[in-house]
C-alpha angles and dihedrals in degrees: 000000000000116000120265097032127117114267110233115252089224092059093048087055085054099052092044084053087054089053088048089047101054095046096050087049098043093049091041084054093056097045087057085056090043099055092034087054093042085044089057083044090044091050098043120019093040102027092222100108107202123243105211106041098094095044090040092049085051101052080043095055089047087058094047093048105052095025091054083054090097094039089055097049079047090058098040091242105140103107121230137157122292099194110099106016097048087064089057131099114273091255092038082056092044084058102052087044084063089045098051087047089058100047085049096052082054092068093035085057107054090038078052098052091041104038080049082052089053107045098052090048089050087056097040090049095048097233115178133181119270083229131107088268099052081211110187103258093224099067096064096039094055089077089068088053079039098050097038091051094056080040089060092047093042086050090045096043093056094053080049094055090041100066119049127212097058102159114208085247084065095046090054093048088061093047096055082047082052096054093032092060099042070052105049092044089050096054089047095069140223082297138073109252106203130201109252113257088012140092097224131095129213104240087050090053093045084053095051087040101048095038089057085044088054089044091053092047098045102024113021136250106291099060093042082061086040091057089041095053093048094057105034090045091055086047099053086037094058087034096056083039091057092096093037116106116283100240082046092054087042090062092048086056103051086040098052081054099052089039085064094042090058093049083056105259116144119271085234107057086032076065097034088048098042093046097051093042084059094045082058111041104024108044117075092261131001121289109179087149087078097070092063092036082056095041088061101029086054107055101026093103128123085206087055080057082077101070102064087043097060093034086057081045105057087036090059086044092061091034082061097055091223093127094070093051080050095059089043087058099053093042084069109045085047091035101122093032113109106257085019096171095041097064089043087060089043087051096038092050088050082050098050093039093062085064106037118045087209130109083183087054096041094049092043090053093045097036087055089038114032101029102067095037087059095043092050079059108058103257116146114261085238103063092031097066097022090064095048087049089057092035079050094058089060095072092083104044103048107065128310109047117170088198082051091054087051094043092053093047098043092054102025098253121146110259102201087057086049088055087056092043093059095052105090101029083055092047085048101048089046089055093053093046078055094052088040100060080034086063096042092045081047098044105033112057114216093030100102124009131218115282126219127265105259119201119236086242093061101041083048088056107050090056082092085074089054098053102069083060089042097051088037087049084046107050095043096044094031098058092034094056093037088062094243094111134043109224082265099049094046084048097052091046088059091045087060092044084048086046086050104047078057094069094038095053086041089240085119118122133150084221091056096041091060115043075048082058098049090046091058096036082057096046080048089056106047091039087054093042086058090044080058101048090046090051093047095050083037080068097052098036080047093044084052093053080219080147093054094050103049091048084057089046094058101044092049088057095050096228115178122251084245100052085044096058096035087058087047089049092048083049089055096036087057098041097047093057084068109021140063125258097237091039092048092048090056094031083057106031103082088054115033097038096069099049098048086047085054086052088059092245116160115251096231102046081052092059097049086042091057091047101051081051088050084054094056088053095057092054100037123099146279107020109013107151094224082055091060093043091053091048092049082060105032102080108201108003109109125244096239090054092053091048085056100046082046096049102068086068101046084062078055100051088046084052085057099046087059093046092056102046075058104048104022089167091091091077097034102046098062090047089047089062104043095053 
C-alpha cells in the first residue's frame, strides 16, 4: 500500500484480529507450561496427581495452534519455498504474495464452512470425550472454527493492505460478499446439497463463486482468472487422472504440491489444497468433513504438547544469554587445538542442542555467538560458518528433537526411546564434524589460525558458564529417561529453569515472557497447520491405497533393502534443497513409512534415519534453511560462500547415513540398555 493513502477498515480489522489472535495464544501457551508444571508438583511433591491436566493441556494446545494461526500470518511465520519468488522483482513478489494468500483463503474457507459443519453436529449429537472429564467435545474443538475464521481475516486483511486505492464502496462490497456467503452456506444445511446429475454440491460452488468474487474486488480480474485457473485446472487435471494408475495418480499428487510451493504458497495449505481437491475429485463421492475430522484428530495429541515445550524452552534459553558465556567456556578448554573454535561451535551446538530441539535456533544462537567471534580471529569465512551450519544440524538429533516428537506421533513410536536413540549417533556426528574441521585447520593454511594457551585454572573456572545448560540437560533427560517426566512435562520443566536463569541473569521481564511466549505460540502454529495439511493428504494417498501399492510394487520387483533406502535418501536429498524438514517428514510419511516397515526395518532406526536426511536438507543448496539463518546474521559474508563451506559436511553426514544402514546397532544398543 503506497504511503499516504487511507488504510482499509477491513484490513485494520484484520490486523486488530491478528492482536487478538497472538495474546490468547500466548497466554493459552503458558497456561499449558503452568498446569504441566503444577501436574509434576502435584504428583511429587503432594502426592495428589491431578486427573484433568493432560486432557486439559491438549485441548489447550488445540486452541494455541489454530488461534496463533493468525499471529503467525501476522508475523510472517508460515513457512514456503523461497526458491523461485524471492528472485523476483519486489512488486512481482508482492504479487505472488497475493496469490499465495488467496490460495490460502480457498482452503480457510472451505475448513471454515466444514469444521462449522462439525462442530454444530458434535453438540447436537451430544459427543463427549472417553476421559475422566467427559468434556463436550464441542467446546474444544470451537477454537479451530475460531482460529480459521481470524486466518482467513487476517488473509483477507493483508491482500487488502497490498493493493492501494480500496474505496469504502469496495470495502463494503467485500463486506455484503462476506455476509452473503456466511448466508448462502447456512441455508445449504449440515449436508452437501448437490446439483442433480453433477458432482458437485452448492456450498462448494458459493465459496468458488464468492472467493473469485473477493479476488476480482481486492485484487483485479486477472488474478481472480490466475487463481481459477490454479485450482480448476488441479481439479480437471485429478478428474481426467481418476482412471490413471495409482502409483501414477500418486505422482500427480506429490507433483501438484511441489508445483504451488514453488509459486510461494505455504507448504502447509499446498498440502491443505491439494488434499481437499483430492477429497473431492478422486474419491467415489465427495468427503470435505474429513478435513475438519483431520484438523482435530490431528492435533489433538498430548505428545504433540511437547513441541511447543521444548521450542519456549530453547527461546528463554537464548532470552537468558547464557549461550555466549557457553561458547566462551569451550574456547578455552579447545583454545590451542587446530581449528580450536571450530570445535568450540561444534560442542557448544551439541550443547545447545540437548536443550532446544531446534537446528533454526541452534543456528540463530550460534550464528549470533560463535561466528563473529571466529571471524574477529582470523578463521576463513568458509569453515566459520560451514562448521555452524553443520553444529547447527545437531539440534535436531541429540534430544530433544521436535522432528523426533512428529515423527513419533505420526507412526506410533515412542518418543522418549527415539530420544535415546539419537544420542550416540548425535555424539558421533558431532565428533566427525570435529575431525573434520581438525583436518581443514591442518590441511588449508590460513583457515584457522593458531589459539592461545589457556591456564587450568582458567579453563577450571569457566565450567561455571557451562552449569546453568547442564542443570537445565539434566533435569530434562534425566527425568525423561528416568520415567518421571513425559517428554511434555520434562519440556515444560525446562520451560520454567529457562524461565528461571532469566531472573537470575536479570534478562526477566513480563514484556519479554510474553512476546517469547507469542513467538512460540506462532512456530507452534505454522508447524500444526503442516501436521494438518499432511493429515488431511495422509486420508486421500491412504484412500488411494497409493502406499499399499507401492509396497506390492517393490516387493514384486525384489529390490534390495539397500537400493530401496539409497532411492529414499536421493528423494530426501533432493526435497530437502527446497522444502522444509517438518514439511518434508509429513509430505513423505505416508509413503515412505510403509514401504521401509515392509522391508523389516526397525521403527525407531527409521526415525533417526529420517532425521539425519532431514539434516542434510537444512545444510544443502540452494535453498537449507540453516544456510538462510546464517545468511540473515552473517552481515556481509555471501550466501554462496556459506553453501561451500557447508558442503564439506553434507558428503559427512552422507558418510553417516551409510555407516549407519551397515552397523544399525548404534541406534539400537544405547536404547537396549536403558530399557
Amino acid at each position: 500500500m503506497q504511503s499516504g493513502t487511507k488504510r482499509p477498515a477491513l484490513a485494520a480489522f484484520a490486523d486488530q484480529a491478528g492482536k487478538f489472535s497472538a495474546m490468547v495464544s500466548g497466554l493459552g501457551l503458558l497456561a499449558i507450561a503452568g498446569i504441566i508444571c503444577w501436574e509434576v508438583f502435584a504428583r511429587y511433591v503432594l502426592n495428589e496427581p491431578t486427573t484433568w491436566v493432560t486432557e486439559i493441556a491438549t485441548y489447550l494446545l488445540v486452541a494455541v495452534s489454530f488461534l496463533g494461526l493468525a499471529a503467525a500470518q501476522r508475523a510472517r511465520a508460515h513457512i514456503y519455498v523461497e526458491l523461485v519468488v524471492d528472485r523476483l522483482s519486489e512488486k512481482r513478489q508482492q504479487d505472488f504474495l497475493a496469490f499465495a494468500n488467496w490460495i490460502a483463503l480457498f482452503f480457510v474457507l472451505f475448513s471454515c464452512w466444514q469444521t462449522g459443519i462439525f462442530v454444530y453436529g458434535e453438540y447436537v449429537n451430544g459427543t463427549r470425550d472417553w476421559g475422566l472429564l467427559s468434556t463436550p467435545q464441542w467446546m474444544p474443538e470451537t477454537p479451530i472454527l475460531i482460529g480459521f475464521v481470524l486466518f482467513g481475516f487476517s488473509l483477507l486483511g493483508e491482500n487488502l493492505g497490498i493493493r492501494a486505492g480500496h474505496t469504502a464502496a469496495r470495502s463494503w462490497l467485500v463486506v455484503l460478499l462476506i455476509v452473503g456467503l456466511v448466508v448462502g452456506l447456512l441455508l445449504c444445511g449440515r449436508q452437501l446439497v448437490m446439483i442433480q446429475g453433477t458432482r458437485l454440491d452448492w456450498g462448494t460452488l458459493l465459496i468458488c463463486a464468492v472467493t473469485l468474487l473477493l479476488i476480482g474486488v481486492v485484487s483485479g480480474a486477472r488474478m481472480a482468472l490466475a487463481v481459477a485457473a490454479t485450482i480448476g485446472g488441479l481439479a480437471l487435471l485429478f478428474w481426467f487422472a481418476r482412471t490413471a494408475p495409482i502409483l501414477a495418480i500418486g505422482g500427480l499428487l506429490s507433483l501438484a504440491i511441489l508445483g504451488l510451493m514453488l509459486a510461494g504458497v505455504r507448504i502447509a495449505i499446498a498440502l491443505g489444497v491439494v488434499g481437499v481437491i483430492g477429497l473431492y475429485v478422486l474419491l467415489p463421492k465427495p468427503q470435505l468433513l474429513t478435513v475438519a475430522e483431520r484438523a482435530w484428530s490431528s492435533v489433538n495429541s498430548f505428545t504433540l504438547t511437547a513441541v511447543p515445550m521444548f521450542v519456549l524452552m530453547s527461546t528463554l534459553l537464548m532470552q537468558s544469554g547464557v549461550t555466549g558465556r557457553m561458547f566462551d567456556s569451550l574456547v578455552r578448554w579447545f583454545g590451542r587445538t587446530p581449528g580450536g573454535l571450530a570445535h568450540a561451535s561444534v560442542g557448544a551446538s551439541a550443547i545447545f542442542a540437548a536443550v532446544s530441539g531446534s537446528s533454526v535456533a541452534t543456528a540463530a544462537t550460534l550464528g549470533r555467538v560463535a561466528c563473529p567471534d571466529m571471524i574477529k580471529r582470523g578463521y576463513s569465512p568458509k569453515l566459520t560458518y560451514g562448521v555452524t551450519a553443520a553444529g547447527a544440524t545437531l539440534g535436531i538429533m541429540i534430544p530433544p528433537s521436535i522432528p523426533m516428537i512428529i515423527y513419533g506421533s505420526a507412526v506410533g513410536a515412542p518418543v522418549n526411546v527415539l530420544f535415546i536413540a539419537g544420542i550416540v549417533p548425535g555424539l558421533l556426528l558431532a565428533g566427525m564434524f570435529m575431525m573434520a574441521a581438525y583436518v581443514w585447520s591442518k590441511s588449508i593454511p590460513g583457515s584457522a589460525p593458531p589459539g592461545r594457551r589457556y591456564t587450568l585454572q582458567e579453563k577450571m573456572s569457566s565450567i561455571g558458564n557451562i552449569l546453568p545448560f547442564l542443570t537445565v540437560i539434566g533435569a530434562v533427560l534425566g527425568s525423561l529417561y528416568a520415567g518421571i517426566a513425559t517428554p511434555t512435562e520434562a519440556g515444560a520443566l525446562g520451560a520454567a529453569m529457562a524461565a528461571f536463569l532469566c531472573v537470575v541473569y536479570r534478562r526477566f521481564s513480563w514484556k519479554m515472557l510474553y512476546e517469547t511466549a507469542v513467538e512460540t505460540a506462532s512456530v507452534t502454529a505454522f508447524i500444526m497447520l503442516i501436521v494438518v495439511g499432511a493429515a488431511i493428504l495422509s486420508w486421500v494417498f491412504d484412500y488411494l491405497k497409493v502406499p499399499r501399492t507401492l509396497v506390492e510394487s517393490i516387493k514384486e520387483a525384489n529390490v534390495s533393502p539397500w537400493m530401496v533406502i539409497a532411492l529414499i535418501s536421493l528423494i530426501y536429498i533432493v526435497l530437502g534443497m527446497f522444502v522444509e524438514s517438518i514439511s518434508m517428514i509429513l509430505m513423505t510419511l505416508p509413503v515412505t513409512y510403509p514401504v521401509v516397515m515392509a522391508l523389516g526395518l526397525d521403527p525407531i532406526w527409521f526415525g533417526i534415519y529420517l532425521v539425519t536426511m532431514v539434516e542434510v536438507g537444512l545444510i544443502t543448496p540452494p535453498v537449507g534453511m540453516v544456510l538462510f539463518v546464517l545468511r540473515g546474521v552473517s552481515g556481509n559474508v555471501s550466501l554462496k560462500e556459506i553453501s561451500a563451506g557447508a558442503l564439506p559436511f553434507v558428503g559427512i553426514i552422507l558418510i553417516f547415513v551409510a555407516i549407519m544402514f551397515i552397523f544399525p546397532e548404534l541406534i539400537a544398543w544405547l536404547p537396549s540398555k536403558v530399557q
